[in-house]
N, C-alpha and C positions, 0 to 999 in steps of 0.2 A: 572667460577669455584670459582673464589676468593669471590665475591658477596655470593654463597650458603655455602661458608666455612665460612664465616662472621657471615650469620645467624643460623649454627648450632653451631658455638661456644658462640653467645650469647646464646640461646637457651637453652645451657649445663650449662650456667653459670644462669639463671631463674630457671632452674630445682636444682640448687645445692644451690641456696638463699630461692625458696618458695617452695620445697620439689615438689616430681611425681604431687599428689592432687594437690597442688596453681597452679605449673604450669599449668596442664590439665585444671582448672578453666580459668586462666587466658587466654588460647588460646582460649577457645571459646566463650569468649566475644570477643574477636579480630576477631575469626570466621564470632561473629552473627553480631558484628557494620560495617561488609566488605561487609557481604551479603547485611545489611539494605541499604548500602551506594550504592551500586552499581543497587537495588531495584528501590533508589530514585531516580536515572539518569537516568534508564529505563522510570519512571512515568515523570519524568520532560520532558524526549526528547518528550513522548505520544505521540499519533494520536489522531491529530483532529477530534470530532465526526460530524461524517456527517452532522448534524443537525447545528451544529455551520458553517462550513463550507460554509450552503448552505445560512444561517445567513449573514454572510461575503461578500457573494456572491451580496446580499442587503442592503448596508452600508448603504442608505437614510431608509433605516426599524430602526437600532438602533440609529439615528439619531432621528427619529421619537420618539422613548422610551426615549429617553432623553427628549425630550419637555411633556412627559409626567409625568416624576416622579421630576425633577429637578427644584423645587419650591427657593432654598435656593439663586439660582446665580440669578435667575430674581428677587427675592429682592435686594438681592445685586443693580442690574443695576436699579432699581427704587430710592434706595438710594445714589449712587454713583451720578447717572445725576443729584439728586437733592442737592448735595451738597452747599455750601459758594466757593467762586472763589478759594481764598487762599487753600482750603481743596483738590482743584479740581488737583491744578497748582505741590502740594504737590506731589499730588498722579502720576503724567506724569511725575513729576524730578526724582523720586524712579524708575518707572519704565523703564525713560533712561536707567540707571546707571545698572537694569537688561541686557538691549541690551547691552551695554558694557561690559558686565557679570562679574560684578562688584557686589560682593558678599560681607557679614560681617554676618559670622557662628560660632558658639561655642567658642568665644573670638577670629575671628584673626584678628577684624580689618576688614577694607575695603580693598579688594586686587583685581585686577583686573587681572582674569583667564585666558586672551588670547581670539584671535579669535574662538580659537578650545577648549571645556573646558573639561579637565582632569577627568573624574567622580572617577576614581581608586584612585584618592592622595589624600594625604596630603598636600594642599599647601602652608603651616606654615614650616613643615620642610622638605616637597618631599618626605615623603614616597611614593611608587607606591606599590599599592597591586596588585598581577597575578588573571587574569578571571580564575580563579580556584575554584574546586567546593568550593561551602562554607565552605563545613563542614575542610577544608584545612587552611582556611583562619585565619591570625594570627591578634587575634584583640587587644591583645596588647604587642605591637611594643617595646615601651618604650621611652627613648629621646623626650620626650615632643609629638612623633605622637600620635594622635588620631583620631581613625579610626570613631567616629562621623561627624569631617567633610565631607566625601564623601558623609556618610551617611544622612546628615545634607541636603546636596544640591539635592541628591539623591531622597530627599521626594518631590521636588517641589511645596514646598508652596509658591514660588513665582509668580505660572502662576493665581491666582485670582489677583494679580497686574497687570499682561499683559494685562488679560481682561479686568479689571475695566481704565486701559490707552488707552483700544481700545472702548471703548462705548464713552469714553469724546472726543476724536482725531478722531474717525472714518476712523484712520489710520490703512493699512492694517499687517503693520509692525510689529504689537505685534502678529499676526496669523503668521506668517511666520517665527516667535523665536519660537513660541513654537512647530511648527511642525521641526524647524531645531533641538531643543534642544532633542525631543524626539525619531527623528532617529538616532541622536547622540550618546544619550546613549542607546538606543537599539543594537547598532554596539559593544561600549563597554563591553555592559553589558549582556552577553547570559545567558539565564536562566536557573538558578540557580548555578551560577560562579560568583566570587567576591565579594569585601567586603558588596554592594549593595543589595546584599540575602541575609544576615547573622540574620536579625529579622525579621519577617513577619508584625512586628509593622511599620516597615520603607515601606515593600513593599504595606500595606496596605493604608498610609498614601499617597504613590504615587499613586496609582491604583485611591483614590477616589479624586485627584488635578487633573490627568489625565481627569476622567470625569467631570470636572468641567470644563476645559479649552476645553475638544471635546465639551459641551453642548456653554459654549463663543463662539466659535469659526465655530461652525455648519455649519455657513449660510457664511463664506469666500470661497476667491475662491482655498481652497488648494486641490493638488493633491489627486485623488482618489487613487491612491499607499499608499497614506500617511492616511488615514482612516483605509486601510488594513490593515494596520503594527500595527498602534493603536490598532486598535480594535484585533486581535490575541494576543496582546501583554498583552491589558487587562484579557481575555478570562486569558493566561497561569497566569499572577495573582491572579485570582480568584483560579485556579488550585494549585498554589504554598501554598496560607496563606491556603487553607481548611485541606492539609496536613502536614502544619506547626504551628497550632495554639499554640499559647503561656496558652499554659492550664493549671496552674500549680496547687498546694494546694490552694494557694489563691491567688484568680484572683485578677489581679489590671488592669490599664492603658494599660497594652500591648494589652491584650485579651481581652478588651473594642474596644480597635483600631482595631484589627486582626476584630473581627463582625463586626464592621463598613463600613471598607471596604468593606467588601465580603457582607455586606447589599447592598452597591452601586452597588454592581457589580453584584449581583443577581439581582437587579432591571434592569439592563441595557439586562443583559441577560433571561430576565425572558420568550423569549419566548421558550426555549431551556431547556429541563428536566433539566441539570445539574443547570443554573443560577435561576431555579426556587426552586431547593433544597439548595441552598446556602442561596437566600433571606429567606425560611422558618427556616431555622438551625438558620441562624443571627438573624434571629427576634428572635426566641425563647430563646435562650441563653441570648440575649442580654434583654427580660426581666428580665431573672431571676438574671442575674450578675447586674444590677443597681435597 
């Protein structure tokens, strides 16, 4: 009772500052952003369509798609094995100091995250964000947090380093970070909950390192569990940036990235109506914006 007595005297009090009209205005944009909001939850929890399912069901199939559109990492590995010693020896010490997860992101320095790594914080000053829907999510904190970190690590542009230390070592250990790193933060990170959803430029930029690191990593010997998880988890990616594009008056960098991704990912998915209309949408767009 205290709670509804609460909000009928704020209420009283909006009605007697912006008059019958502002406030009537003003409820139902509160209305329409509840409905949107609670829309997007609907769309984001979704049903998997049959057809990707049955996809899934055949994880050496988009394995397969991956050797065929994924031209950019097998240059990589043709330049990487052909490097100078020094350049070689360079690139294995960096990518220790990954396995030790031992990060330096948007000025903090080299800090080393633990055996278990935090995706939610801040680890400059310990902010923790809640796996809360995004649209909840408070991106600036103040006290020097910045919600770029999580987001910073979040992108994983680290795992073409895993790769490129696993073609030189032919150790199996850089497969086996990225597939821990990626169940990791899938436990963290539920789609479309925490600071990790909050731009689709970020999700998009993970979705296309993600395929980078499954195409590296194809032919190890990781759990078939772990392909599954992957690959639905790309799938809801592709689902997340199509209805979050960063579209705005004038496109910049975000919505170059936002098509980007969902380029990769429509390729990945392209045998499946939806990841075929994503690549064609990305292409198209991404003509016309560059």
């Amino acid at each position: 009772m205290e709670h509804g007595a609460s909000r009928l005297t704020k209420a009283k009090r909006l009605i007697q500052v912006l008059g019958p009209a502002g406030f009537a205005k003003q409820a139902g944009s509160s209305i329409r952003q509840s409905l949107e909001r609670q829309a997007e939850i609907v769309l984001m929890r979704g049903i998997t369509p049959k057809a990707f399912q049955a996809q899934i069901d055949h994880v050496d199939r988009l394995k397969l798609r991956l050797d065929r559109f994924m031209i950019s990492p097998w240059l990589d590995f043709k330049v990487i094995t052909s490097l100078p010693v020094a350049q070689r020896d360079d690139i294995q010490a960096r990518a220790k100091r990954i396995l030790a997860h031992e990060f330096d992101l948007v000025g903090s320095g080299p800090v080393i995250l633990g055996p278990t790594v935090d995706w939610l914080s801040d680890w400059v000053t310990g902010h923790h964000w809640p796996a809360a829907h995004w649209h909840r999510i408070d991106a600036h904190v103040g006290n020097g947090t910045d919600i770029k970190r999580p987001q910073s690590l979040s992108r994983f542009q680290h795992v073409p380093l895993l790769a490129q230390a696993s073609w030189l070592s032919g150790d199996g250990v850089y497969a086996l970070e990225f597939a821990r790193q990626v169940e990791s933060w899938l436990t963290a990170n539920p789609l479309g909950k925490g600071p990790n959803w909050v731009s689709a430029m970020d999700v998009a930029i993970r979705a296309a390192n993600w395929i980078y690191g499954a195409w590296a990593f194809r032919r190890s010997a990781l759990p078939q569990s772990f392909w599954e998880h992957l690959f639905r988890a790309l799938h809801d990616h592709g689902t997340f940036i199509r209805s979050h594009l960063q579209d705005t008056e004038v496109r910049g960098h975000p919505y170059v990235a936002d098509l980007t991704g969902l380029l990769y990912l429509g390729a990945l998915f392209g045998d499946i109506p939806q990841g075929k209309a994503w690549w064609e949408f990305a292409y198209r767009e991404l003509m016309v914006a560059l």
